[in-house]
N, C-alpha and C positions, 0 to 999 in steps of 0.2 A: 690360665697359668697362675701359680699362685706365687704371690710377693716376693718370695725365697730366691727363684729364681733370675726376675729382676734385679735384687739384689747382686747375687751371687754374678751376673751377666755388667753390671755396674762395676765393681769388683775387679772384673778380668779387665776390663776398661781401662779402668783408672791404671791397675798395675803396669799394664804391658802398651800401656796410652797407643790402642791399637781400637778404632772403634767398633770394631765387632769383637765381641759378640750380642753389643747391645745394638748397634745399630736398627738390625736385623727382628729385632723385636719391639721396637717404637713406630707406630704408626706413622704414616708421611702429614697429618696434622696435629703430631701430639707437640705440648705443650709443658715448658717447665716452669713453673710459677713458684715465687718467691715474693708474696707480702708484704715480710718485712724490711725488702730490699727494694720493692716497687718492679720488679721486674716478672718480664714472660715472655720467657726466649724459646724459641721454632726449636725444633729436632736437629739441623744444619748447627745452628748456632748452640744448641746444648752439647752437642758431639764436639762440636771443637774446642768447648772449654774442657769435657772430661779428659780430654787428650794437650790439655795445657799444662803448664807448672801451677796454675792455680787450682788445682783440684786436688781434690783430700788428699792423704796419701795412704791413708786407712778411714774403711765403713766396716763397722761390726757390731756389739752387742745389742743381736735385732731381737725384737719385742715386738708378737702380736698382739694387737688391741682388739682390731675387728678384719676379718676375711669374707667374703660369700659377693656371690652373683656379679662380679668383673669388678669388684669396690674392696680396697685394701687402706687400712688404716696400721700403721707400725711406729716404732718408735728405734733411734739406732743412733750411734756414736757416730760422729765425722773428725779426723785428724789432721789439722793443718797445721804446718808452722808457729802458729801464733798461738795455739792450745786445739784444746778436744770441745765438740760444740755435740749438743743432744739436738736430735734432728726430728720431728716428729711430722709423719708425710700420708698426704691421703693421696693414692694412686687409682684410675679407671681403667678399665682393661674394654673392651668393644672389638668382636671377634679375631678373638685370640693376642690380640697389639693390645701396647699401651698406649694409649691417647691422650693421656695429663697426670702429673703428676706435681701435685703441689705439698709444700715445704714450708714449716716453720721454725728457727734453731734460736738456741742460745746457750753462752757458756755453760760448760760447767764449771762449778767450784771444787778443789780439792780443800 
């Protein structure tokens, strides 16, 4: 499946804080890592923050860097309250599911 998609299933998510349509496409041991925050939280626990008030409230201007063989590299805006943060994420796919996806952000400057 290609990164578009996850996105766009991320997306439906966040808007309608309904957890599918991503549920459904994250593997039962995928992984959300975050580096720069020290964290890596389960699938259970990434699903309930997408469906919290702390979650973006817009993802978009996506940018592929690199795509091929279940390994996706992009780069994309995230919208919170507090300003817009550039997001840049390496995602694995293992048939057909996502199984980890990890994240690195930082402001942007206007």
């Amino acid at each position: 499946m290609a990164a578009i998609e996850y996105l766009e299933a991320w997306t439906e998510t966040f808007t309608k804080k309904t957890k599918e349509p991503l549920a459904s496409m994250l593997d039962d041991a995928f992984t959300f890592n975050s580096p720069r925050h020290g964290t890596k939280d389960s699938k259970k626990n990434h699903l309930n923050w997408c469906v919290s008030d702390d979650r973006p409230s817009h993802i978009g201007n996506w940018n592929i860097l690199y795509e091929a063989d279940g390994v996706m590299v992009w780069t994309h805006t995230a919208t919170f309250p507090d300003g817009t943060l550039l997001v840049m994420f390496h995602g694995k796919e293992v048939s057909g599911k996502l199984i980890e996806w990890t994240i690195n952000s930082g402001s942007l400057e206007n």
